[in-house]
N, C-alpha and C positions, 0 to 999 in steps of 0.2 A: 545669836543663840550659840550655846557653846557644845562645839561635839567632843565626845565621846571615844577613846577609844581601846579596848581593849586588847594587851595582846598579852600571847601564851607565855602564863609564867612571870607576867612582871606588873599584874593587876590593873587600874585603871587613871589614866591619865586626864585631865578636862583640858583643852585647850580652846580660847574665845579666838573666832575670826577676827582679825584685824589689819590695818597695813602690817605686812614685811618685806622681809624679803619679800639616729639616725639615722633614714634622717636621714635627709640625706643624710647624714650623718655625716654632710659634708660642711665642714666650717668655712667655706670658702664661699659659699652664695650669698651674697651682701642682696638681699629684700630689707629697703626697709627693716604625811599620814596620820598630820595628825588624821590618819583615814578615820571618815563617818562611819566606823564598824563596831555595830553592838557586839558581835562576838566573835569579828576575825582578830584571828592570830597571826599576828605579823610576824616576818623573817625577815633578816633582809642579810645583803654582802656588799660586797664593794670594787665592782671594772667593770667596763664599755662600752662597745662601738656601732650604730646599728646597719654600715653599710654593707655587712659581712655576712646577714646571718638567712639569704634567705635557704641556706640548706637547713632543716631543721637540728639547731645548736644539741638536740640532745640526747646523742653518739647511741651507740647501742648498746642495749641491754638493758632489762629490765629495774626499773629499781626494788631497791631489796628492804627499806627502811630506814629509821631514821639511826644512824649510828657515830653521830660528831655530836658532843657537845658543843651545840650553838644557843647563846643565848638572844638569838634577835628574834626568833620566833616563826619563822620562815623553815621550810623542811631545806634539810642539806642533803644533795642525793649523793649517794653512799659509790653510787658506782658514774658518776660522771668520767669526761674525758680525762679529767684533771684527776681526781682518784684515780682512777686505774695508771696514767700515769707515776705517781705519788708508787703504787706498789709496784711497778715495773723495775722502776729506777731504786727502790730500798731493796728488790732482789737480786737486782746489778752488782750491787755496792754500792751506789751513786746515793750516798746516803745525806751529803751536802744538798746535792739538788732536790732531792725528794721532800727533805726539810722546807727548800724554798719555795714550794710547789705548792704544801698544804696550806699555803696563805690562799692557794684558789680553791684548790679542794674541800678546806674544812669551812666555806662559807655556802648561803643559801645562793644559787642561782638560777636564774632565768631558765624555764621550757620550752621554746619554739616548736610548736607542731605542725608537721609537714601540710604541704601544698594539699595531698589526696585526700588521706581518712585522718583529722585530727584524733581520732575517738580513743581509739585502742594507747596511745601517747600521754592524752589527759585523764585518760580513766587512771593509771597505772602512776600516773604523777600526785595525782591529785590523792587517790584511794593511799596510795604510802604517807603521804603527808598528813590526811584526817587520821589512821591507823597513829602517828606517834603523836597529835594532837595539836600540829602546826599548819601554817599556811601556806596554802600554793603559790608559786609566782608563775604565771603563763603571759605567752606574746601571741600575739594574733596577727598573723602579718604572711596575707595573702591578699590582700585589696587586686583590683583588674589591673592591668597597665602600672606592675606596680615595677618602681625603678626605675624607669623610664629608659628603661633597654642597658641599665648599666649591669655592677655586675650579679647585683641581687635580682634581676631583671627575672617577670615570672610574673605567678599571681592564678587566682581564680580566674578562668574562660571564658567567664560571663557575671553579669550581674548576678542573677537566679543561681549561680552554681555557686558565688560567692553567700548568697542565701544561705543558704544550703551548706555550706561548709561554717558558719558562722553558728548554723543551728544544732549543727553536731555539734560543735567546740563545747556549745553550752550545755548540749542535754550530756555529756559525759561529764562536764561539771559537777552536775547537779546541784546537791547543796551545800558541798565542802568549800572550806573558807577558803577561798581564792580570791588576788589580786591579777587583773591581766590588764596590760598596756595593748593599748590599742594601735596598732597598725602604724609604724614606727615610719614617717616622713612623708607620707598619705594625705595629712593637707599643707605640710609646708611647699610639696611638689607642684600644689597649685596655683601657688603664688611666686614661683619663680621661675614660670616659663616653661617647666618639663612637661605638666602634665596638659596634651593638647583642651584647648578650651573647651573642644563638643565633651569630655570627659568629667568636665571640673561639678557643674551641677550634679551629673548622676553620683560621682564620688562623693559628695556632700551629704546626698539621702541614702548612700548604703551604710555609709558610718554613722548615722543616724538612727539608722533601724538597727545595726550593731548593737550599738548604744542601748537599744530598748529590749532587744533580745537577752545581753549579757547579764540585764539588770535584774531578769525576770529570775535567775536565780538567785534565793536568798541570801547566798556568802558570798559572793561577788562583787567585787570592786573593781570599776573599769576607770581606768586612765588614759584620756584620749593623747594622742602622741601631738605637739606641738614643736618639733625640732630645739635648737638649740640658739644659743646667743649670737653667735657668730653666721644665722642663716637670714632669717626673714626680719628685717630692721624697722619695718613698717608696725609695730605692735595692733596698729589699728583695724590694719585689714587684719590680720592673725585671729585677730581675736572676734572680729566678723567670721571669716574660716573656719573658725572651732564652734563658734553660735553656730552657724551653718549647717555643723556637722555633731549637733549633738552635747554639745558640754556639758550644757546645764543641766542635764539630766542624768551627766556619771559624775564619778566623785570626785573628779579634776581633768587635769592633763600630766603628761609626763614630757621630761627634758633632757639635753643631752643623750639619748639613747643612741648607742653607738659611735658616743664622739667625744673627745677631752678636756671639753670646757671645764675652769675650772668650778669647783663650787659657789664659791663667790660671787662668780659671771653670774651663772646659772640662776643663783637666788633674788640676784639684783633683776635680772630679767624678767624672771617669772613672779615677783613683787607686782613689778611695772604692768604685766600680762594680766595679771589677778585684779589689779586693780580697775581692767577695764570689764575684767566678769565676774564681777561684785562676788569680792573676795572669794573666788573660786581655789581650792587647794593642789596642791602639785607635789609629784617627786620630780628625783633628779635621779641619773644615772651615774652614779663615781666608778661605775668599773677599773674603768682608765684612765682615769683624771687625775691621777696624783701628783702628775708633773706639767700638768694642761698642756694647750696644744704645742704640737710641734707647727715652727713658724715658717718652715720652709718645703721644699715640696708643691708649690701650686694647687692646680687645682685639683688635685691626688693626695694634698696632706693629709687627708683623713682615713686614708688606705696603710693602714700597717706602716704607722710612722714609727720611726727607729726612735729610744729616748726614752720611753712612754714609761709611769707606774700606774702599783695597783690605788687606786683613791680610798676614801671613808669605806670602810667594810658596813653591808648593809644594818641598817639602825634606823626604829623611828624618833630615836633620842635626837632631834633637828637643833633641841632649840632655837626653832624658829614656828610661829602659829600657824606659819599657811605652808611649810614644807613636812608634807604625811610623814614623808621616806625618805632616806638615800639607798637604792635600786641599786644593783649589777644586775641589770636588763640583758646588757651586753655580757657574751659567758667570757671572760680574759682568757686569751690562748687561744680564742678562735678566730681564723684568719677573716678577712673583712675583703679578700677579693687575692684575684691571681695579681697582684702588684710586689713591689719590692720582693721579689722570692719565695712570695705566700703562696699556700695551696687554694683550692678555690673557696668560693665564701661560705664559713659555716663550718670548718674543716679542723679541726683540733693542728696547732701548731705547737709543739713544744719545748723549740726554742726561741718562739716567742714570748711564750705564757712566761718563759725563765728568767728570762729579761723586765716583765714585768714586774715579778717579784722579787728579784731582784733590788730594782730602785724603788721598791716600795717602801716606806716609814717603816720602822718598825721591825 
């Protein structure tokens, strides 16, 4: 059966399921749109990484509306870390770099809402985005024992508190068209040894009931996170892992979040993923993918590797049946842990973001 999908401003697409085509967000663990939306409006941009973000990626201040022409359909917030930046540097005179900059600024990005009270973050994200008559993009990424003491390390207290924070996420939702990825390296962490065993089943059924919570609201699309190419090799348990945890019941998984793979990789993987959950749909993360990974570095290339561009700016123009989106899940500019001279994870770097764009196409 073929879905549907609409998004703001660029009318209706049909595409038929068929074969196609962090996180840790560490490419270094060797394991083994077209979105079903009758009336989300899609956005999308294009960088990164997900082992950076558990400070919530999205800086201070309120947003003000929608004020960049973007045509992907996704809200662009007006005042992110990368805006303000962008007018800092054009009141400097640093009118070179400001330029380079609005490659991150004037795209749609990712909301991470903090560990505490998501509500007041999602109301004000989501409420700007329905107001100019685009789609939200939020992360969800508090799971228990999440990180495994790295440097995103954190998480809800408890199961029940993880409830409970899952359930605000969503009643501040409400009914505006929102896309959110789900809990970015939460079960590739269980299949590569971090996440201790007595953990692995309860983690299974909270993302499960996630899954049924997120749904309950009518414009909501959830993406269960499934790491990258370069983590869990074994496609078969992965995709036991995400049965486990819920898949079949949101509107895919998502990939690369937080990490550089290129798209390619990404597609070819999550083809091979899909095919084991009858043809389930997926995005990818291009934040930071434009130059894929950095090959050196160990087991830390994935931490603010030197090199890196901005990737596809977000689009559900895939040309591909079973990839919805390409995502900037990950916000570019935002550091991914206290490594190579970055601030801590979550943290607006700006010259890193510069460097991004920098080697970016374009």
């Amino acid at each position: 059966m073929a879905r549907r999908l609409t998004v703001a401003g660029r009318g209706t697409m049909t595409h038929m399921p068929g074969p196609t085509t962090a996180v840790s967000r560490r490419p270094d663990r060797p394991l083994s749109l077209t979105l079903a939306l009758s009336s989300l409006t899609l956005a999308l941009l294009a960088l990164g990484c997900s082992s950076g973000d558990a400070a919530p990626p999205g800086g201070e201040g309120g947003p003000e509306g929608q004020l960049i022409d973007d045509s992907s359909g996704f809200w662009v917030d007006p005042d992110s870390p990368a805006a303000r930046q962008v007018r800092q540097w054009e009141e400097s005179g640093r009118a070179d770099e400001a330029r380079l900059v609005r490659r991150i600024a004037d795209r749609p990005l990712s909301h991470w809402p903090p560990e505490g009270d998501p509500a007041p973050l999602v109301r004000d994200v989501t409420g700007a985005a329905s107001e100019a008559g685009r789609t939200a993009l939020l992360v969800a990424y508090n799971i228990p024992h999440r990180d495994c003491g790295q440097y995103s390390e954190g998480g809800a207290p408890s199961d029940d508190a993880y409830r409970d924070w899952i359930d605000d996420l969503a009643e501040a939702v409400g009914d505006a068209e929102t896309v959110v990825v789900l809990e970015p390296d939460a079960v590739p962490h269980t299949l590569d040894g971090c996440t201790a065993p007595m953990y692995v089943q309860d983690r299974y059924a909270l993302l499960s009931e996630a899954v049924d919570r997120l749904k309950e609201q009518p414009g909501t699309r959830v993406y269960l996170d499934a790491g990258n190419p370069d983590w869990v090799t074994d496609v078969g348990r992965l995709a036991q892992a995400l049965r486990d945890s819920g898949v079949e019941r949101a509107d895919g998984f998502a990939l690369n979040v937080s990490n550089f793979q290129t798209t390619e990789a990404s597609t070819e993987y999550g083809r091979e993923l899909s095919g084991l959950l009858d043809d389930a749909h997926f995005v990818i993360d291009t934040s930071r993918n434009g130059n894929g990974p950095w090959e050196d570095g160990g087991d830390e290339r994935w931490c603010n590797p030197p090199g890196r561009a901005l990737g596809t700016p977000p689009t559900t123009e895939t040309g591909d049946d079973l990839v919805d989106a390409y995502l900037w899940v990950k916000r570019p500019g935002e550091s991914d842990g206290e490594c190579r001279g970055g601030p801590p994870p979550g943290q607006w770097w700006p010259e890193y973001a510069l460097g991004l764009a920098e080697r970016a196409e374009g």
